[in-house]
C-alpha positions in Angstrom: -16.4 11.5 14.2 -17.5 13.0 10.8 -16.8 10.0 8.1 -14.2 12.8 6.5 -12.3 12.7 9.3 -12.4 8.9 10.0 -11.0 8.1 5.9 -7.6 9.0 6.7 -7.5 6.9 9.7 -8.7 4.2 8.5 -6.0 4.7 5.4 -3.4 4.6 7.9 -5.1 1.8 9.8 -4.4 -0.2 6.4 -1.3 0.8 5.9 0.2 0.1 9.2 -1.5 -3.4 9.0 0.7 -4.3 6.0 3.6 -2.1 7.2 3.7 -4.6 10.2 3.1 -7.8 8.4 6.1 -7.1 5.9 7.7 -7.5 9.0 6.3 -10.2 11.1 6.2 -12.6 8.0 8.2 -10.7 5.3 8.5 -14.0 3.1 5.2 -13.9 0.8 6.7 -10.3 0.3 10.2 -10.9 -0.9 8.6 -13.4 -3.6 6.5 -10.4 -5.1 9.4 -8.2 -6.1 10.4 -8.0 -9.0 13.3 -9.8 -9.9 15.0 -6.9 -11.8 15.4 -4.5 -8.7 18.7 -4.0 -7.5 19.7 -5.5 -3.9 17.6 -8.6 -2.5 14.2 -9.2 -2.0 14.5 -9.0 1.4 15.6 -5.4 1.7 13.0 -3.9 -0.8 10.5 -6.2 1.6 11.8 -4.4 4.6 11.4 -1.0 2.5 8.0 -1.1 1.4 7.1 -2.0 5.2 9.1 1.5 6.4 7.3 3.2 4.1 4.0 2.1 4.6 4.4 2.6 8.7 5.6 6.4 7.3 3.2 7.1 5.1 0.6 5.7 8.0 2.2 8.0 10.8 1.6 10.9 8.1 -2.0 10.2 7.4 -2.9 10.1 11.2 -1.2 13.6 11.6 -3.5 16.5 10.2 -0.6 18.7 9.9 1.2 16.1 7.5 -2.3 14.5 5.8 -2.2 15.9 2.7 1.7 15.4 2.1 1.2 11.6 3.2 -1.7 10.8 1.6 -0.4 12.5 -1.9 3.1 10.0 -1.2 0.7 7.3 -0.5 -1.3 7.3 -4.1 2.1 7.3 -5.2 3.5 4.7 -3.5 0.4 2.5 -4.5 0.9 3.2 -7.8 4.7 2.0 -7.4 3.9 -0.4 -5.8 1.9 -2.3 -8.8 4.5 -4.1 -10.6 4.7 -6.6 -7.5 1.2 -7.2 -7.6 1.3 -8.1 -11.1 4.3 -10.4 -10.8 2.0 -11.9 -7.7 -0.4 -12.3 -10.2 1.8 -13.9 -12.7 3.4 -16.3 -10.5 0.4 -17.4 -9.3 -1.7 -17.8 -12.3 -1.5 -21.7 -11.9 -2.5 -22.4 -8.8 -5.7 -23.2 -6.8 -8.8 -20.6 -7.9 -9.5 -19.4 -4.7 -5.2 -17.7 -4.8 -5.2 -17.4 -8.5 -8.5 -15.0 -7.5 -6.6 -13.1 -4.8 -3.9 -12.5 -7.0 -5.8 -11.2 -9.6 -8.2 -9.3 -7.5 -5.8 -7.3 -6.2 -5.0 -5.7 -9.2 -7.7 -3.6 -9.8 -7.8 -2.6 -6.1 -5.4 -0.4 -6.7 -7.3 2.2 -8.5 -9.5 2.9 -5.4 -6.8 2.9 -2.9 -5.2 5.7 -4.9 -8.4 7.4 -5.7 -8.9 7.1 -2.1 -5.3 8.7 -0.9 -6.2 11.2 -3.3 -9.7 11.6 -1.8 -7.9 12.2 1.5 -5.4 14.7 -0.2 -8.6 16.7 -1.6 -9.9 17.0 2.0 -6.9 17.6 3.7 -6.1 21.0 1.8 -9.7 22.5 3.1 -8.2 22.0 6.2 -4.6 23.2 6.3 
């Protein structure tokens, strides 16, 4: 399988990954939302999971690709403010999580230039 064709699979590979862990162990979720979101944690917790399974299911369908991978840089980008307040609330604790935290802020610039990247390619092939 051309390495074209495998991107968007392995995008959706990711995404179902954390789709399904905001469900098996939604708690180190519900503490990164922000606190000024309507509803509780819990619920934006579960929602975040939905829409990473959706956005998943889209990226594995050519027919839907480029629709779900455009949604998907969005939903990284939305998806920031929580992994700042991560990053905040765990500025005092060991290195090695403090790291984690932190590290995952700037790995959201590839994983949207990489939706978009799977965008690009889908729209050769619609």
């Amino acid at each position: 399988m051309p390495r074209s064709e495998r991107s968007p699979l392995l995008l959706a590979g990711l995404l179902a990954t954390a789709g399904i862990a905001h469900f098996a162990t939604p708690r180190p979720f519900d503490a990164t939302i922000p606190r000024g979101l309507p509803g509780t944690p819990r619920a934006w917790t579960y929602a975040s999971g939905a829409a990473e399974l959706a956005l998943a299911a889209g990226l594995a369908l050519p027919r839907t690709r480029k629709a779900a991978a455009l949604a998907t840089a969005a939903f990284f980008v939305g998806v920031f403010p929580a992994n700042v307040k991560m990053a905040a609330d765990w500025r005092h604790r060991p290195t090695p999580q403090k790291a984690a935290a932190f590290g995952r802020l700037p790995l959201q610039v590839p994983l949207v230039l990489w939706a978009r990247g799977v965008a690009r390619n889908a729209e050769g092939r619609s």
